[in-house]
DRENBARO-461848 format. One record per atom (N, C-alpha, C): residue in three letters; x negated, y, z. Coordinates in pm, whole numbers, padded with zeros to 5 digits, always signed. Layout:
N
alaXYZ ...
This chain:
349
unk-14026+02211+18438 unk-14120+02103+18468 unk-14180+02122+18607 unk-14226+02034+18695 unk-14277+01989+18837 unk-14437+02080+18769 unk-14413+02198+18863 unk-14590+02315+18906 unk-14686+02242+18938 unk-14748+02137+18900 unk-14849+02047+18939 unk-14954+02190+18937 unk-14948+02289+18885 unk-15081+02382+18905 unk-15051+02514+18824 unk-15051+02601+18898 unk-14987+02738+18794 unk-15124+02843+18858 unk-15159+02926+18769 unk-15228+03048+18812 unk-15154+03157+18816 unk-15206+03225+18942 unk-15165+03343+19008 unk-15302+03459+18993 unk-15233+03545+19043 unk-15322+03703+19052 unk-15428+03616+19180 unk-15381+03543+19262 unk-15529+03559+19386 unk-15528+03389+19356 unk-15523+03319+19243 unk-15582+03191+19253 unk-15509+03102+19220 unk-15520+02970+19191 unk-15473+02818+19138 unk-15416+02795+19255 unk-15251+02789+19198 unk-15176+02707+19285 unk-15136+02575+19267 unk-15129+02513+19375 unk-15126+02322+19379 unk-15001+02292+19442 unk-14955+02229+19364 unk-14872+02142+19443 unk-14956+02032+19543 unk-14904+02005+19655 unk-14986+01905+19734 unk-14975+01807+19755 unk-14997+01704+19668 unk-14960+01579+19618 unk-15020+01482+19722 unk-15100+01514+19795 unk-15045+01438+19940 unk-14950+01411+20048 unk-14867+01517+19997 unk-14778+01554+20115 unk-14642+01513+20043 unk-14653+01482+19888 unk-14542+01389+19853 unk-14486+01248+19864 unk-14404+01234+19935 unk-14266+01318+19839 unk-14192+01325+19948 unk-14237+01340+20079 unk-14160+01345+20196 unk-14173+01539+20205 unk-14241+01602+20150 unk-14257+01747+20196 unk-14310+01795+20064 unk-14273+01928+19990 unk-14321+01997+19875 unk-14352+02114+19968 unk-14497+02104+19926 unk-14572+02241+19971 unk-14678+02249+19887 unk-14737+02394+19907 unk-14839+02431+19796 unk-14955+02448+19858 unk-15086+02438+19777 unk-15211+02473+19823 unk-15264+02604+19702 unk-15357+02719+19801 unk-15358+02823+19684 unk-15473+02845+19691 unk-15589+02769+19614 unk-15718+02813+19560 unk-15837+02925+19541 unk-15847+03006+19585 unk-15863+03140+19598 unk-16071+03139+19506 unk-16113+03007+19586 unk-16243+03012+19474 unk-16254+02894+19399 unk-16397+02905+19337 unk-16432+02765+19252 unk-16457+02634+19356 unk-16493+02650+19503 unk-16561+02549+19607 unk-16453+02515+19640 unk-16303+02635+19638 unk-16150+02552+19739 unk-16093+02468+19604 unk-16168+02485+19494 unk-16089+02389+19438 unk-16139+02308+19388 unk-16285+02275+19357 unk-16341+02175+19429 unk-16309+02047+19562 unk-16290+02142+19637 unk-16198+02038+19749 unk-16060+02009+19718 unk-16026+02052+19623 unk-15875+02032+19586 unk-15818+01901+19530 unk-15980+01908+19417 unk-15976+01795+19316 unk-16007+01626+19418 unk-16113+01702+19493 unk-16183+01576+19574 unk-16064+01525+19641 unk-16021+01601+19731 unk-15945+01567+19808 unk-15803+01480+19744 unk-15778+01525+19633 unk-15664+01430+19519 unk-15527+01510+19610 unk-15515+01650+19614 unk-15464+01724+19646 unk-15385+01755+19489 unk-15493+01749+19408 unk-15438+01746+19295 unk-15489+01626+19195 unk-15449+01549+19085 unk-15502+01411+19020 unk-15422+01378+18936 unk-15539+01249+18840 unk-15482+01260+18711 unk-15582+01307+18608 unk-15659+01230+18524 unk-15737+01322+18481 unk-15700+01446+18426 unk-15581+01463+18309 unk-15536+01585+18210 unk-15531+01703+18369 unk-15470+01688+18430 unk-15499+01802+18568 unk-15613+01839+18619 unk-15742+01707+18662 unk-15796+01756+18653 unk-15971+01887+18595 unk-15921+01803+18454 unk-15966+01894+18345 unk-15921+02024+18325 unk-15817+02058+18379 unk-15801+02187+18352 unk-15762+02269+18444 unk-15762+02201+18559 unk-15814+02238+18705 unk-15921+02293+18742 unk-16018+02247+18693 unk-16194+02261+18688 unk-16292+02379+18572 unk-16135+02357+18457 unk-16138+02499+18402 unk-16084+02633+18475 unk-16033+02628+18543 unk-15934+02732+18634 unk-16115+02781+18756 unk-16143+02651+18761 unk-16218+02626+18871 unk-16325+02756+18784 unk-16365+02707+18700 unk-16534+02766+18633 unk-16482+02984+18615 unk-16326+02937+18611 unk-16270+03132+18599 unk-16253+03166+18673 unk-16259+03090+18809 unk-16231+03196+18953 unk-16355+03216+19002 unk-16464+03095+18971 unk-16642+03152+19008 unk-16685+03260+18899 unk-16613+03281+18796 unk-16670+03389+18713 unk-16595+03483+18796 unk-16474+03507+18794 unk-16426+03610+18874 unk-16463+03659+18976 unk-16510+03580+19053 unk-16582+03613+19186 unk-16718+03643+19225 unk-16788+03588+19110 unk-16915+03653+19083 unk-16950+03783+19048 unk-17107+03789+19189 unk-17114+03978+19152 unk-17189+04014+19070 unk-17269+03895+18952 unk-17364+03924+18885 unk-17346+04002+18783 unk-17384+04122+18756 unk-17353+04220+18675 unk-17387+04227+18513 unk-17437+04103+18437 unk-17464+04074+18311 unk-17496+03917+18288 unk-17439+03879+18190 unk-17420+03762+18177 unk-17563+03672+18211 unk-17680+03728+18200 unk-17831+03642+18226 unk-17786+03653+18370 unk-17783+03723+18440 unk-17794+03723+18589 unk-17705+03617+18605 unk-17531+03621+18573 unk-17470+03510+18632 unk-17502+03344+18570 unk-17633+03348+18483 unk-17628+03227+18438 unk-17642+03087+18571 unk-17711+03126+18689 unk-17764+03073+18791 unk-17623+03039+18864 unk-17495+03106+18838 unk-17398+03104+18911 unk-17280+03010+18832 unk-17331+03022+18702 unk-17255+02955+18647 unk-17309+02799+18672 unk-17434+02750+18667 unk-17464+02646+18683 unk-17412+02583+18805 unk-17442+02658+18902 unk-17402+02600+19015 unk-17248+02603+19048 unk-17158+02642+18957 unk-17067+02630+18950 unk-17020+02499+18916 unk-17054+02489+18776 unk-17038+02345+18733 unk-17101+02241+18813 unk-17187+02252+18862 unk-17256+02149+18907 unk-17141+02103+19047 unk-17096+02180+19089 unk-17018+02137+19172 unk-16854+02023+19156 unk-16786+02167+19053 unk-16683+02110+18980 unk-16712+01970+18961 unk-16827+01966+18888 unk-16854+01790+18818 unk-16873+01656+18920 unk-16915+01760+19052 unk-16941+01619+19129 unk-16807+01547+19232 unk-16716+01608+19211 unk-16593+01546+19232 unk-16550+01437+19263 unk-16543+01376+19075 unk-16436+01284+19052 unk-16520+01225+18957 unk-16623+01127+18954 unk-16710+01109+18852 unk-16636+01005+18721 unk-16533+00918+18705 unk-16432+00832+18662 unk-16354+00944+18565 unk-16335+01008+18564 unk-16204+01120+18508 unk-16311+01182+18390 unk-16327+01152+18305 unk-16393+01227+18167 unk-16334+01334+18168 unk-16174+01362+18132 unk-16141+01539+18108 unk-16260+01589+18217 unk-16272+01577+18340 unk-16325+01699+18397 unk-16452+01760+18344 unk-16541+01640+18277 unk-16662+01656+18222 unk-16642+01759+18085 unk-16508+01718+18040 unk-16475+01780+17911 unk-16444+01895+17857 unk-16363+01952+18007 unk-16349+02088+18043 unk-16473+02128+18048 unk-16556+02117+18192 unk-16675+02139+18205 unk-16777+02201+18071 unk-16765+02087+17962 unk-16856+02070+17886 unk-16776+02237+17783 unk-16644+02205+17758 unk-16604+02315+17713 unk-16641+02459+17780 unk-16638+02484+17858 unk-16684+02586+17886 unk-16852+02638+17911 unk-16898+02565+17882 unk-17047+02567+17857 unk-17057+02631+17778 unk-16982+02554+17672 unk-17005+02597+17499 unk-16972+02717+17481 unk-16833+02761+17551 unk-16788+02924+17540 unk-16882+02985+17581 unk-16939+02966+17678 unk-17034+03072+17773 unk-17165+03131+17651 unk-17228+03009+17602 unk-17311+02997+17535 unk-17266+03064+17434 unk-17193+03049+17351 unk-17159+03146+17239 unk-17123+03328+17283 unk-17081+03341+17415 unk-17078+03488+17496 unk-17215+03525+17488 unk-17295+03459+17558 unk-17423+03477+17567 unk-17482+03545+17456 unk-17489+03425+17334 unk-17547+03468+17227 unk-17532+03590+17178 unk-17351+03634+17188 unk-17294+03746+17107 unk-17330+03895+17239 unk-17393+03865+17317 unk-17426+03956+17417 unk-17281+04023+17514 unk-17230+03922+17505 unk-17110+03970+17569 unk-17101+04038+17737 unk-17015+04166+17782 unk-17041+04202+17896 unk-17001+04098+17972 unk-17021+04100+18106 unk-16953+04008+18211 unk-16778+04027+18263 unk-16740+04161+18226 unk-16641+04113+18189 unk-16569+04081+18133 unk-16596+04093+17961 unk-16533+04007+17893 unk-16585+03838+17904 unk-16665+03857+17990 unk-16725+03689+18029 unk-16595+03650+18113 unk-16545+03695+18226 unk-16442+03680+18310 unk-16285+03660+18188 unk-16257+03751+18103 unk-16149+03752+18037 unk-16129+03630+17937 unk-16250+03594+17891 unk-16279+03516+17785 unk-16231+03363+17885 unk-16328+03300+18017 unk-16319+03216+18068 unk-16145+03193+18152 unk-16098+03286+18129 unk-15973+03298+18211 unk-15876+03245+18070 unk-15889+03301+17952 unk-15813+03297+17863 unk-15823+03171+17834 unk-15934+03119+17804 unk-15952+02972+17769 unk-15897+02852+17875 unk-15901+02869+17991 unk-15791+02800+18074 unk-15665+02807+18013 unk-15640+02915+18015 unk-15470+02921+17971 unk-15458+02836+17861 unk-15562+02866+17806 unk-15548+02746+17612 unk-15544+02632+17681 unk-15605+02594+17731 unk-15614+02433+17805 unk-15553+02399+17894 unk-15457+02483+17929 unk-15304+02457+17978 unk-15230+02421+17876 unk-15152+02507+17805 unk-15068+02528+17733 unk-15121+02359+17643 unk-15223+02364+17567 unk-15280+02244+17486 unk-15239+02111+17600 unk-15245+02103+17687 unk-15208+02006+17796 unk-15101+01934+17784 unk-15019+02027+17786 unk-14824+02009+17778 unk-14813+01996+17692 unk-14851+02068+17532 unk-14824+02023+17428 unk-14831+01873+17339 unk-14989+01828+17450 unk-15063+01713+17404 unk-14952+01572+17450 unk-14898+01632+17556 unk-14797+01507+17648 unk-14675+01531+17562 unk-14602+01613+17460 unk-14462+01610+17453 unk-14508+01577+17340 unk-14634+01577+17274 unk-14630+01511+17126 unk-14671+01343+17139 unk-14757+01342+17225 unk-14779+01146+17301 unk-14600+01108+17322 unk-14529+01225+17381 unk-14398+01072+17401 unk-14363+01055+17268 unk-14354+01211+17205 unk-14269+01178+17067 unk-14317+01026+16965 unk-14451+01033+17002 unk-14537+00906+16919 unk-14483+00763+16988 unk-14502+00773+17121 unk-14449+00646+17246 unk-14346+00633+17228 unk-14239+00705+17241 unk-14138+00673+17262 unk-14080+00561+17167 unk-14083+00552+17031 unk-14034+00423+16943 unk-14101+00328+16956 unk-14235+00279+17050 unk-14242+00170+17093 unk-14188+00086+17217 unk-14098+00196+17259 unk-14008+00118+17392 unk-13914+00052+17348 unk-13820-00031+17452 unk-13711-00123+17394 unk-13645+00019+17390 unk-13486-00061+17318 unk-13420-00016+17339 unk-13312+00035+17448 unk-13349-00063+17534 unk-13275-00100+17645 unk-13368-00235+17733 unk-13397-00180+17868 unk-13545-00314+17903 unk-13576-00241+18063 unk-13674-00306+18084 unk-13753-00262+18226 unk-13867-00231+18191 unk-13944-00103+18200 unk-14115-00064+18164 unk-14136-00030+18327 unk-14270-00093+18321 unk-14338-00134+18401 unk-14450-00015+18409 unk-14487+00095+18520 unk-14610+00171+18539 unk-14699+00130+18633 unk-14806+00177+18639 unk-14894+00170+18752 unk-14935+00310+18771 unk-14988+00354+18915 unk-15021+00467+18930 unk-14919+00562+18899 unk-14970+00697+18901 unk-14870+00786+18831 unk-14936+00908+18725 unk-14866+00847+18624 unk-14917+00877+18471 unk-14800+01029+18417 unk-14804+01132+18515 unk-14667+01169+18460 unk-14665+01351+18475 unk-14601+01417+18474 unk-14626+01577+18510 unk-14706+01578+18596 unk-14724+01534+18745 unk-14829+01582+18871 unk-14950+01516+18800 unk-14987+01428+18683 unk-15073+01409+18674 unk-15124+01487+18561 unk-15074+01633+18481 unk-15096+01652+18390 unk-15072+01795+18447 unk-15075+01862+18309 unk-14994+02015+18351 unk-14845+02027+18322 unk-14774+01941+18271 unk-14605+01956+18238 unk-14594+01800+18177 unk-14537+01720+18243 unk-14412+01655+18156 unk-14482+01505+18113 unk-14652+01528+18097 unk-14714+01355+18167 unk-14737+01257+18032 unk-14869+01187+18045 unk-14866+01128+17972 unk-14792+00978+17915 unk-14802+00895+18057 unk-14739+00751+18026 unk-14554+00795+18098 unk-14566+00854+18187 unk-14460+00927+18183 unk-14356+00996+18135 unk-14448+01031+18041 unk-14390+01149+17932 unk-14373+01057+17798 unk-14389+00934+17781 unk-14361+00839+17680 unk-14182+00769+17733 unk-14197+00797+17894 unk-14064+00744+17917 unk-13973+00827+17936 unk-14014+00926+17964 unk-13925+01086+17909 unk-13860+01064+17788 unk-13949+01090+17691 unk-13927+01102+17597 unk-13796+00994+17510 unk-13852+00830+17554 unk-13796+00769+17516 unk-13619+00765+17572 unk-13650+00822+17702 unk-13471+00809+17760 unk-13385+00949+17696 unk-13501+01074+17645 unk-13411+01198+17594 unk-13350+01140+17441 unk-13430+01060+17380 unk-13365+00955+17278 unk-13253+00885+17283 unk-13166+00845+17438 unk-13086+00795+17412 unk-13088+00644+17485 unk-13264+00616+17490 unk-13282+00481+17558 unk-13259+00414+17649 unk-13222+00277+17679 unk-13166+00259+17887 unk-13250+00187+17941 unk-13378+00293+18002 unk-13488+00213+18035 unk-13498+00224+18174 unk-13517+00121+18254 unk-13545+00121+18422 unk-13706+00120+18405 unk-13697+00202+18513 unk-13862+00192+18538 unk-13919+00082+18686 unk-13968+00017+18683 unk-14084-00036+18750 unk-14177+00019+18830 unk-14185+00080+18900 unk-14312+00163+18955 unk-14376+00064+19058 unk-14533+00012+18965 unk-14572-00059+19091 unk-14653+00054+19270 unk-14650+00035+19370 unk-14650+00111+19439 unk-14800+00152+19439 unk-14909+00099+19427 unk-15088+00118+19355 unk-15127+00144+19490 unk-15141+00078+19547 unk-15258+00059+19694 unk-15368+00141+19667 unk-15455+00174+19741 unk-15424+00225+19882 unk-15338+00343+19857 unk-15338+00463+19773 unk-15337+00566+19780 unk-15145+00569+19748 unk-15142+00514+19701 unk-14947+00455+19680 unk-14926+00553+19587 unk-14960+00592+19497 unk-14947+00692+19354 unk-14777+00722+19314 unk-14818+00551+19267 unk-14678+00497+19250 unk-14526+00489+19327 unk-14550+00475+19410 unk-14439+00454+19513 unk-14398+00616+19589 unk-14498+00682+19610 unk-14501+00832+19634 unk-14481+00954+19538 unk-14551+00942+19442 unk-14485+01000+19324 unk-14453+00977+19202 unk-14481+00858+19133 unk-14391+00823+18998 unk-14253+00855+19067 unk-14232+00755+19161 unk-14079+00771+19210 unk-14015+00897+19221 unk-14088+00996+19267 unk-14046+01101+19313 unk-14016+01206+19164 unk-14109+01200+19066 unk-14071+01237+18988 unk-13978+01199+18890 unk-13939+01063+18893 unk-13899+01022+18803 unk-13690+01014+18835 unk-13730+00976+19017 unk-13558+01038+19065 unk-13548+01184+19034 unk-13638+01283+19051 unk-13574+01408+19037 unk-13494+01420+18862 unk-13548+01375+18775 unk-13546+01358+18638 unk-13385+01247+18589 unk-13382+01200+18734 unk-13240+01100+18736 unk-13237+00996+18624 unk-13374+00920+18629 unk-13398+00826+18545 unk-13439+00710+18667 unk-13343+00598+18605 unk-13329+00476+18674 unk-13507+00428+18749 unk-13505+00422+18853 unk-13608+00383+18904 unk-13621+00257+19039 unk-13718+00135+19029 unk-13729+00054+19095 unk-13871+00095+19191 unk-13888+00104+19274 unk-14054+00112+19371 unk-14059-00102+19405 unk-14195-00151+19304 unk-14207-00286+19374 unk-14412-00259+19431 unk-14378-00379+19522 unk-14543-00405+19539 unk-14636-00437+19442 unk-14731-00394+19459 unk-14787-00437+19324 unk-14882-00616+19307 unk-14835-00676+19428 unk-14816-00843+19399 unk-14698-00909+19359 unk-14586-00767+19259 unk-14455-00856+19230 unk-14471-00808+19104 unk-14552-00806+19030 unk-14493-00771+18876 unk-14522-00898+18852 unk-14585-01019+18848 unk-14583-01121+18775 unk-14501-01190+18760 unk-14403-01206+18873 unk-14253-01293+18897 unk-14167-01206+18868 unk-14175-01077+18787 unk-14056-00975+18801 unk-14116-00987+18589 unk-14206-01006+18529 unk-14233-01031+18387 unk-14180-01191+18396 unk-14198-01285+18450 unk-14180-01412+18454 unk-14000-01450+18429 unk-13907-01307+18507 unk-13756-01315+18516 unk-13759-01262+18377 unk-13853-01219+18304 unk-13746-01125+18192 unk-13722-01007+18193 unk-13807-00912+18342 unk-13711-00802+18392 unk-13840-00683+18333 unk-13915-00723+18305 unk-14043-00646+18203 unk-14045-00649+18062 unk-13978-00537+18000 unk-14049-00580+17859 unk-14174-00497+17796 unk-14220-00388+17887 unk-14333-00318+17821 unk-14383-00245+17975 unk-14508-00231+17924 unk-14620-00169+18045 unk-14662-00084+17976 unk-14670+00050+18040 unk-14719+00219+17994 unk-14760+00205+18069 unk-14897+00287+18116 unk-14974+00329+18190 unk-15068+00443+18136 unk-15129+00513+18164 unk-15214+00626+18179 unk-15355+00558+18131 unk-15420+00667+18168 unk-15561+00685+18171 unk-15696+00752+18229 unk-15794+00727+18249 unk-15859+00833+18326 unk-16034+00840+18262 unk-16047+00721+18141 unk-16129+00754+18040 unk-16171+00624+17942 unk-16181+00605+17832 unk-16155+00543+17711 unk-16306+00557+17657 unk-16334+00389+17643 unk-16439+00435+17570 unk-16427+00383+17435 unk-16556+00397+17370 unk-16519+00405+17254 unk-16491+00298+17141 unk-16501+00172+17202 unk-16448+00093+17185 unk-16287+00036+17233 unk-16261+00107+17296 unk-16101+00121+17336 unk-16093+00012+17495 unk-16182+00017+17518 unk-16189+00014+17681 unk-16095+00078+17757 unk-16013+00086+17880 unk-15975+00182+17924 unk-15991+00168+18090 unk-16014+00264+18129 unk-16045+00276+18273 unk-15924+00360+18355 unk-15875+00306+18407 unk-15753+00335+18500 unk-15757+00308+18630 unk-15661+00338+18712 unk-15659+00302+18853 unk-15624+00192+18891 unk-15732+00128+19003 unk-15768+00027+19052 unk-15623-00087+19012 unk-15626-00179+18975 unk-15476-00282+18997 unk-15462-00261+18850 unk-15508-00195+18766 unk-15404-00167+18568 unk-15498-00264+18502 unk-15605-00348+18572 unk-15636-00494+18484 unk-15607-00525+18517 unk-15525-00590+18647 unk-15454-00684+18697 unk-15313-00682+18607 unk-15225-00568+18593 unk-15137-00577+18506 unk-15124-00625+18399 unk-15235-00564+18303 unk-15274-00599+18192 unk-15338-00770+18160 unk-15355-00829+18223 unk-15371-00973+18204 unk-15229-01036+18253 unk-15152-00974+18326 unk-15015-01037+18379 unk-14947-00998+18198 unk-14957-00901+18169 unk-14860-00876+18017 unk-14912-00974+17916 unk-15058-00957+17925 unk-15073-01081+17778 unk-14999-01223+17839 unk-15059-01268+17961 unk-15007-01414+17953 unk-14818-01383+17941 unk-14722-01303+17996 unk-14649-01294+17963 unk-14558-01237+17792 unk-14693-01204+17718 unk-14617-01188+17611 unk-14563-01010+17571 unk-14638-00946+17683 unk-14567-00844+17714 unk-14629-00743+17682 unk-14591-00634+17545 unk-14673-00478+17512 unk-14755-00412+17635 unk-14842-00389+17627 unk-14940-00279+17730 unk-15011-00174+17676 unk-14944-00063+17692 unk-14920+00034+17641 unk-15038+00153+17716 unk-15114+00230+17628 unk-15194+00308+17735 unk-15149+00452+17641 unk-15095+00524+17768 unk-15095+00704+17652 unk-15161+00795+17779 unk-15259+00814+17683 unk-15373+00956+17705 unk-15412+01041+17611 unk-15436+01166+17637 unk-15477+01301+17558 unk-15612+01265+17521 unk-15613+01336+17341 unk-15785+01252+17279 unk-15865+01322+17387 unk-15862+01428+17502 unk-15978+01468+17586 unk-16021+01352+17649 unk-15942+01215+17670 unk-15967+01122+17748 unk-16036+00971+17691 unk-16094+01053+17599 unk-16150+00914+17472 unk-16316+00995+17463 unk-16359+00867+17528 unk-16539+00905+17500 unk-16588+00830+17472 unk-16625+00890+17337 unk-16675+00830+17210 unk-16804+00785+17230 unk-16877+00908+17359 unk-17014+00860+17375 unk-17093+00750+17484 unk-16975+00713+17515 unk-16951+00585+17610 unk-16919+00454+17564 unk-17028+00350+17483 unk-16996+00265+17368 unk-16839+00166+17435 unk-16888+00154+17551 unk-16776-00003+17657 unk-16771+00044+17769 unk-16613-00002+17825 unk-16575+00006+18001 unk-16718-00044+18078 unk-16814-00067+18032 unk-16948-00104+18085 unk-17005-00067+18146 unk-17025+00092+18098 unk-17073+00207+18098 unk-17033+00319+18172 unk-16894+00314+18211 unk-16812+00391+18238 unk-16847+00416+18421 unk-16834+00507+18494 unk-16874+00530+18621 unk-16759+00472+18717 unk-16758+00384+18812 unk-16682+00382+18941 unk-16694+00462+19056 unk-16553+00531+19065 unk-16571+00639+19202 unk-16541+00512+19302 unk-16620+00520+19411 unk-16599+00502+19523 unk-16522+00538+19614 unk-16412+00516+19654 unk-16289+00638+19757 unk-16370+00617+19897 unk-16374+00684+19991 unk-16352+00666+20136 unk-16287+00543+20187 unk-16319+00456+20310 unk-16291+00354+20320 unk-16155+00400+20436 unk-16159+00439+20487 unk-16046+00541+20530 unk-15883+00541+20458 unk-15927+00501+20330 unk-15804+00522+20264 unk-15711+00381+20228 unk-15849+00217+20299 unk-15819+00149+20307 unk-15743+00069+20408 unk-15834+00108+20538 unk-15823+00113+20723 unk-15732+00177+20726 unk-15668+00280+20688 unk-15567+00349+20777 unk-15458+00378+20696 unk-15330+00396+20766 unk-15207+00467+20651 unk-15132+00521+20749 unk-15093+00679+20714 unk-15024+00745+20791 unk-15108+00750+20900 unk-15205+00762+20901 unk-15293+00802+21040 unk-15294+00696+21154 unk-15264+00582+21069 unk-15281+00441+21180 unk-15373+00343+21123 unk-15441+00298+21213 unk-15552+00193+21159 unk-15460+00050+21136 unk-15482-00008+21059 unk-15452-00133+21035 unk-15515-00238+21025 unk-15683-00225+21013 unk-15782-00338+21008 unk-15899-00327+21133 unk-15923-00425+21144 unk-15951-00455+21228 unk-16116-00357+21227 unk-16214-00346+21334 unk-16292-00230+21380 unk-16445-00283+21304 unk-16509-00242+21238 unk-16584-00272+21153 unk-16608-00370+21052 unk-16473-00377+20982 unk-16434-00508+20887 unk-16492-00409+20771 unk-16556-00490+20702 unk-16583-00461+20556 unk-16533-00379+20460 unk-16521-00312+20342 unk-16431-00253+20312 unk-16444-00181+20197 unk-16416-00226+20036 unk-16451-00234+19899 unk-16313-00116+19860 unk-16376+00010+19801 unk-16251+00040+19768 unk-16270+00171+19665 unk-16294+00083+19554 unk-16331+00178+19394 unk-16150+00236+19397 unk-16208+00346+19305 unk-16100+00395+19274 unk-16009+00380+19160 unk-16087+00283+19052 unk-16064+00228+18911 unk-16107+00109+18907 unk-16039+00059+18747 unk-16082-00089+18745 unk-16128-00032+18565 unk-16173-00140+18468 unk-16162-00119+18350 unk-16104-00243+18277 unk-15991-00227+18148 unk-15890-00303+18105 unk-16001-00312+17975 unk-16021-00464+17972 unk-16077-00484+17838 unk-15973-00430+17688 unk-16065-00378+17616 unk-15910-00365+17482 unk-15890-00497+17411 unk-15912-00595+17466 unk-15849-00680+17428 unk-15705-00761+17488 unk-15663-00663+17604 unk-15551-00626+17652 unk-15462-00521+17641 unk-15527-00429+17532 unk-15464-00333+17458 unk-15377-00332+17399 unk-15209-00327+17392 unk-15138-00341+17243 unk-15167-00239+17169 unk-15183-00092+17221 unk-15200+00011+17138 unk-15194+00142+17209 unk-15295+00234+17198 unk-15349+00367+17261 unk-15259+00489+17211 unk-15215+00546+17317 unk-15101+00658+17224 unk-15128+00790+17306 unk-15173+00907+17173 unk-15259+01011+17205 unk-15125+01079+17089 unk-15190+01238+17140 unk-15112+01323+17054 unk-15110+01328+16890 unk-15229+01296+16877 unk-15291+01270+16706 unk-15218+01125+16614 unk-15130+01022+16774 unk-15083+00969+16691 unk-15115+00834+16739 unk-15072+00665+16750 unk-15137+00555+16777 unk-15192+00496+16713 unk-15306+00442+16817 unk-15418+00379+16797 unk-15394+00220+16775 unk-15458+00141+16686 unk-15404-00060+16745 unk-15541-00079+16674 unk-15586-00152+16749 unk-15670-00270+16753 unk-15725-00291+16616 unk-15853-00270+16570 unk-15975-00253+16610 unk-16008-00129+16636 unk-16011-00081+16805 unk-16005+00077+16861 unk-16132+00121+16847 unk-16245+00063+16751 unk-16395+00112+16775 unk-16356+00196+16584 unk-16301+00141+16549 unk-16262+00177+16393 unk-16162+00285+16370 unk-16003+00247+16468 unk-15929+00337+16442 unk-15970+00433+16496 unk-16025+00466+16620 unk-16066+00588+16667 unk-16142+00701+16588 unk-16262+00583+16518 unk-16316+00696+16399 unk-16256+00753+16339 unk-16160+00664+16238 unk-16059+00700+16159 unk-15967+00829+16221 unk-15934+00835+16303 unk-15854+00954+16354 unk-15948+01075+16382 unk-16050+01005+16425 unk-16155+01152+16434 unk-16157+01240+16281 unk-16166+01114+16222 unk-16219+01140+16079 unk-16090+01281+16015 unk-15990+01201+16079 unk-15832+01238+16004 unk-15866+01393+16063 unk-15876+01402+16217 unk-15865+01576+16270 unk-15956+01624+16246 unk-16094+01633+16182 unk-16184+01720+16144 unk-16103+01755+16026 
């Protein structure tokens, strides 16, 4: 599987998903602040990455901390998190990680644990939330995959796939899955302005994998569903509320109203870390703001004109009433998502 992020003896290594897909090179993390800039920078992205990125993040500030008993490093731990969190405010895993490791700490605490089994403990629990990562994506395709055609064009936005996960991808990993089945599915990759997700790396991952792939603009999926040449839309996620809202990257309501009037499944697969329950509606949900930089310029050339205006969230939110159905490892979700969701909560306790 594509190293979207492996740990080493001196730190979190990145693939540098800016520099794809014309150049594979790595970035190597060494504290909790370089990877901090890692996440910001969308060096690395995706929420499932960066949730457990930010866990990597909270074990290299324990590691590096000189506080010699767990009360002393409590001040270090805060300001640890506090950093991690201010990132990527749109991406729930990161909060989730975050929030997970609170809870560990807190239970160390209680049990009077030394600081370095504080370090061993926070290191180990990354690894769980790795490993749980990849597992969560190869059990989402196994669930996805029998809602694809048999033979058709699926349609992505963004890139929902290994670089956005730790192995093998969520909406990605539904079309994995479905072609190791046997299926003859072309993919669609719309190219997702500004940041070109799509066109830069769905593609890139999805040729290395030698699965049929199209790169269109993302003002041609409506006349490309209109030919017939769409029969289902997968896409990702980056946080769910609990009404089955979903918040994705900028352009995936635009899709999602192109599939209903066309008739056409819209498919969302994310890990349950990406379902917040305590977030009633997409209402609620936070918009990152990107740099306007990422609008003005490409490839280090300006293209708009010298103090033109310049709107440029990093998400949109898909009413669930453009939902066909939510596909998580625990299994799919359909419509009424304020009900089934309980119900599945209900099912994994």
């Amino acid at each position: 599987m594509i190293p979207t992020l492996t740990w080493t003896p001196e730190g979190v290594r990145f693939i540098d998903q800016t520099r794809l897909p014309l150049e594979e090179s790595y970035v190597l993390a060494t504290t909790y602040e370089q990877v901090a800039d890692v996440i910001y920078t969308m060096v690395v992205r995706g929420a499932p990455a960066i949730g457990v990125s930010a866990a990597y993040g909270v074990a290299l500030g324990a590691l590096k901390s000189t506080a010699r008993t767990t009360e002393e490093f409590v001040q270090d731990f805060e300001k640890i998190c506090a950093r991690l969190a201010g990132t990527r405010p749109t991406a729930v895993n990161l909060f989730w990680a975050i929030d997970r490791m609170r809870g560990l700490f807190q239970t160390l605490r209680s049990s009077r644990a030394s600081m370095a089994e504080v370090k061993e403990r926070f290191l180990s629990e990354a690894h769980a939330m790795y490993d749980a990562d990849i597992a969560a994506c190869k059990a989402m395709g196994a669930f996805g995959a029998g809602l694809l055609p048999a033979e058709g064009g699926v349609l992505t936005h963004c890139n929902a796939g290994a670089l956005a996960t730790c192995g093998y991808g969520t909406a990605l990993g539904v079309i994995r899955a479905a072609v190791e089945q046997g299926k003859q599915i072309h993919v669609y990759a719309d190219e997702t302005r500004p940041f070109l997700q799509g066109a830069r790396l769905t593609a890139w991952e999805l040729m290395s994998d030698g699965i049929p792939t199209t790169v269109i603009c993302d003002n041609m999926a409506a006349s490309l569903m209109r030919a017939g040449r769409i029969q289902a839309v997968v896409v990702g996620a980056d946080r769910i509320a609990a009404n089955g809202d979903v918040a994705n990257k900028i352009g995936t309501y635009n899709v999602a109203i192109l599939a209903k009037e066309h008739g056409i499944p819209f498919y969302v697969a994310a890990p349950w870390s990406t379902i917040d329950t305590a977030t009633p509606t997409g209402d609620s949900i936070p918009i990152e703001e990107r740099a306007a930089i990422e609008v003005t310029h490409h490839g280090g050339k300006q293209l708009t004109p010298h103090g033109v205006g310049i709107c440029n969230p990093a998400f949109d939110v898909t009413p669930t009433k453009y939902v066909t159905a939510i596909i998580t490892e625990r299994g799919v979700l359909r419509a009424p998502y304020i009900e089934s969701l309980k119900e599945m909560e209900l099912v994994a306790r």
